[in-house]
N, C-alpha and C positions, 0 to 999 in steps of 0.2 A: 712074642715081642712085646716089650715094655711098650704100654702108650701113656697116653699126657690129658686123657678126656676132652680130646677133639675132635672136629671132623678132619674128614680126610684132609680137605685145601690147608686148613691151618695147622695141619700136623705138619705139612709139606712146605709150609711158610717153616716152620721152625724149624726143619731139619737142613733147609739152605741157607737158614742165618748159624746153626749150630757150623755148619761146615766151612761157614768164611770165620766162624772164629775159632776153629781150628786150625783153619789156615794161615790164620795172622799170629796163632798161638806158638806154632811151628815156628815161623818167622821168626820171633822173638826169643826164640829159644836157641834156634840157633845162631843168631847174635850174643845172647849168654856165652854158648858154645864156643863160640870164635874169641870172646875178647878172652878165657881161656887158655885156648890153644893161644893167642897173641903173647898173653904172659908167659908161655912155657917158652916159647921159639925167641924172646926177644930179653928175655930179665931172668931167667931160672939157665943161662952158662955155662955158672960155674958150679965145683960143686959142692963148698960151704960157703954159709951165709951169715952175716950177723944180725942180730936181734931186733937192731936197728933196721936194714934192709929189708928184713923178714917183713918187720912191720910195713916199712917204706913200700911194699910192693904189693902187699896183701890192704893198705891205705887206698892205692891207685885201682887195685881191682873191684873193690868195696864204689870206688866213686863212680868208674865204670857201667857195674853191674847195677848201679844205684839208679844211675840214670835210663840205663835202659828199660829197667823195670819200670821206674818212674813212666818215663814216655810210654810204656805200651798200656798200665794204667789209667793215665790219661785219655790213651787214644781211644780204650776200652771204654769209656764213661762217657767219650762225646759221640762215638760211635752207636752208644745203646739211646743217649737222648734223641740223635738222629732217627735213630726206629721206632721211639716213642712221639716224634713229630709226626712220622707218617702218617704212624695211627690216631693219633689224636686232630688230623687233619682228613683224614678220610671219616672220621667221624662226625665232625663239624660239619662236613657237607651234607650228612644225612640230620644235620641238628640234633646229636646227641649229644651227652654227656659222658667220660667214661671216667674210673674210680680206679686206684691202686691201692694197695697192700701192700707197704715198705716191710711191715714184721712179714711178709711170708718169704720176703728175698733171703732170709737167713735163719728158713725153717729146714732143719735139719733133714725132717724125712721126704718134703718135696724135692731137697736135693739130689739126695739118694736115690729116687725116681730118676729124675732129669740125667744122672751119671750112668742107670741102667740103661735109659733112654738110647743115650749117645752110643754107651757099648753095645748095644744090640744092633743098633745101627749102621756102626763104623767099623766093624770089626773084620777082618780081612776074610771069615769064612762066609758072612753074607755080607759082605758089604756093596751096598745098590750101585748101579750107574751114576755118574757123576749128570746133572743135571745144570743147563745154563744159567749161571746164578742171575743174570743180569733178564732173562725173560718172565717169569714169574714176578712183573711190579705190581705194586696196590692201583686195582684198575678204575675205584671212583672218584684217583686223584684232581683228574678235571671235570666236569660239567657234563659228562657221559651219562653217570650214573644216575644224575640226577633229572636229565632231561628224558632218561629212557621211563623213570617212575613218572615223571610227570604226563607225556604224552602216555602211559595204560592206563592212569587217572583222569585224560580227558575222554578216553574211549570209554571206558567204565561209565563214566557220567553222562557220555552223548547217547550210551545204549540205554542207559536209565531213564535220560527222557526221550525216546522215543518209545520207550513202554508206556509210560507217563500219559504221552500225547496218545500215542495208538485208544490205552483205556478212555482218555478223555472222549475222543472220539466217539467210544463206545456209548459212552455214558450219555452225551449229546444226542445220539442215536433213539437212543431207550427214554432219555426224554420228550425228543419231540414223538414218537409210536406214542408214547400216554397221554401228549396233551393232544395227538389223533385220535385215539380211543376215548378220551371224554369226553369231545367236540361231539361225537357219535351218539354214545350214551346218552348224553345233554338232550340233540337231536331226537333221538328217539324218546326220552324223556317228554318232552316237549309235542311229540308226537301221539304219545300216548296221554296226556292231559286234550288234547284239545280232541281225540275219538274219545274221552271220557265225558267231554263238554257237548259234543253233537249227542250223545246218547240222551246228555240231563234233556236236553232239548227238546229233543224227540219225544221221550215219555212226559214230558209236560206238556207240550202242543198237544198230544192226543189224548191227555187227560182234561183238559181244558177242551177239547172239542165235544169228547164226549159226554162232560154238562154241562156245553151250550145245546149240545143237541137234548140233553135230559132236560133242562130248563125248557127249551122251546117247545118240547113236547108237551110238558108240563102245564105251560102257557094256553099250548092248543086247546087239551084237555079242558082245561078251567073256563077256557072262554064257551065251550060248546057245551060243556055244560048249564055255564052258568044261562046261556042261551036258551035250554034247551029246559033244566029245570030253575024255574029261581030259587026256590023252594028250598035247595039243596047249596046257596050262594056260601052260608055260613060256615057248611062242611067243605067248601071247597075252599074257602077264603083259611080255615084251618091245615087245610092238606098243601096250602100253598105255604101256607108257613112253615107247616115240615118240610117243604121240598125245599126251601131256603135255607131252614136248619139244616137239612143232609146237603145240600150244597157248600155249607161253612164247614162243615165237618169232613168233608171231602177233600176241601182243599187245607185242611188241617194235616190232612192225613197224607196229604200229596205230600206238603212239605217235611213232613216227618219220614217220607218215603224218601226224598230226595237227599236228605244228610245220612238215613240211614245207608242207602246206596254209595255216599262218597265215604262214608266212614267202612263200609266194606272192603271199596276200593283201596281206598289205604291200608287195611289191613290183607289186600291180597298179597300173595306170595310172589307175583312178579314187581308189585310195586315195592314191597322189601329189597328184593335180588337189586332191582336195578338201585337202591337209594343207599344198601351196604356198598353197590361196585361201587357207585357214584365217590361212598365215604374212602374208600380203600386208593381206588387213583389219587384224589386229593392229596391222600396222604403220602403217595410214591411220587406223585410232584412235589411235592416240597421236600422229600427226602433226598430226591436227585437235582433238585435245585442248589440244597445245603453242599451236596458234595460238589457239584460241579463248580459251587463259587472258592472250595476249598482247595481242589484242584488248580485253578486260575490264582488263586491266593499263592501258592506253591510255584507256580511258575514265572 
């Protein structure tokens, strides 16, 4: 079977317009037919004619057949713009634009298509069931068609933001856990500086105790001696001044003990661990800030 490069519905649209204008073509034709036959039964009587009558009557069938062709021409052209309002109004309601091609209506080989068309069609050894011409109308002629896209377009977009929200949600979620999680960190941060501070403390209090007690000892010493020999005041009055000197130098060494202590501590490996987390959160709060305000930007 001849086709036309359609789908089915629009093939089916054309084969019930092809069949009303075969059936008005009919019509027409046998109106031809009859005004015809009307000449024969009413002006061809007798049975010579003269030249002039000849004319006279072959005049009258000429106006006839003039008009009737005329009128079914006509009706043909207002009948096709009618089908071309449909379509051009069912297209409007979709806000399209659509385009013709007047040189292809009198291209020779698409004809010749459309004529196999019809014979394939209409031809008494398949020819289909007759089909209610008047049920098959253009169905987005009112507000249907356009109210059905509309509301899958509001569902489409209500299911969209409710993806939307649901992620938001998420996102709120995973923010407030990290500003949990450095509240924590912080904490224990915090925690670990001040057992870092009781330690310095510690090892100072007992380094300072134990040269008071080397001092007082010291003291004892010098006094019992110096009691005991005087003889020997000078050497002791020397030894006191080393024990002075080792006592500056002690607490030289303390304090050099104590930065080297913190400068270990900084460079320990949990003081790292927690001061990269520390950097890493920072940086995923403000990442999840950025989007969450993008998000609310969006909505």
């Amino acid at each position: 079977m001849a086709e036309l490069g359609l789908n089915e519905h629009h093939q089916n649209e054309v084969i019930n317009y092809m069949r009303f204008a075969r059936s008005k073509r009919g019509l027409r034709l046998k109106t031809v037919d009859s005004c015809f036959q009307d000449l024969k039964e009413s002006r061809l009587v007798e049975e010579t004619f003269t030249v002039d009558e000849v004319s006279e009557v072959l005049s009258g069938l000429q106006a006839v057949v003039h008009s009737e062709v005329e009128s079914e021409l006509i009706n043909t052209s207002y009948t096709n713009v009618l089908l071309l309002r449909q379509l051009f109004s069912q297209a409007e309601k979709w806000y399209l634009k659509l385009q013709t091609d007047i040189s292809e209506l009198e291209n020779r080989e698409l004809l010749e298509q459309v004529a196999e068309f019809e014979k394939a069609e209409f031809t008494s050894s398949n020819k289909k069931p007759i089909v209610d011409i008047t049920k098959p109308k253009l169905v987005p002629l009112n507000e249907s068609g356009t109210t059905e896209l509309l509301n899958k377009e509001i569902l489409r977009l209500q299911e969209e933001n409710e993806k939307l929200k649901s992620r938001l949600k998420t996102i709120e979620i995973q923010a407030t856990n990290a500003l949990d999680e450095k509240s924590k960190l912080e904490q224990a941060l915090q925690d670990l500086q001040l057992d870092q501070g009781n330690q310095k403390d510690f090892i100072k209090a007992q380094d300072l105790s134990d040269l008071e007690n080397t001092v007082a000892a010291l003291k004892n010493e010098f006094q019992k001696t110096l009691n005991d020999k005087t003889e020997n005041q000078k050497s002791l009055e020397e030894n006191l001044a080393t024990a002075k000197h080792d006592l500056l130098r002690v607490q030289e060494q303390l304090s050099m003990a104590e930065k080297e202590l913190e400068k270990k501590f900084q460079q320990t490996a949990a003081y790292r661990n927690m001061k990269e987390i520390l950097t890493k959160k920072n940086d995923q709060i403000k990442d999840l800030r950025k989007r969450l305000a993008k998000y609310e930007s969006e909505d």
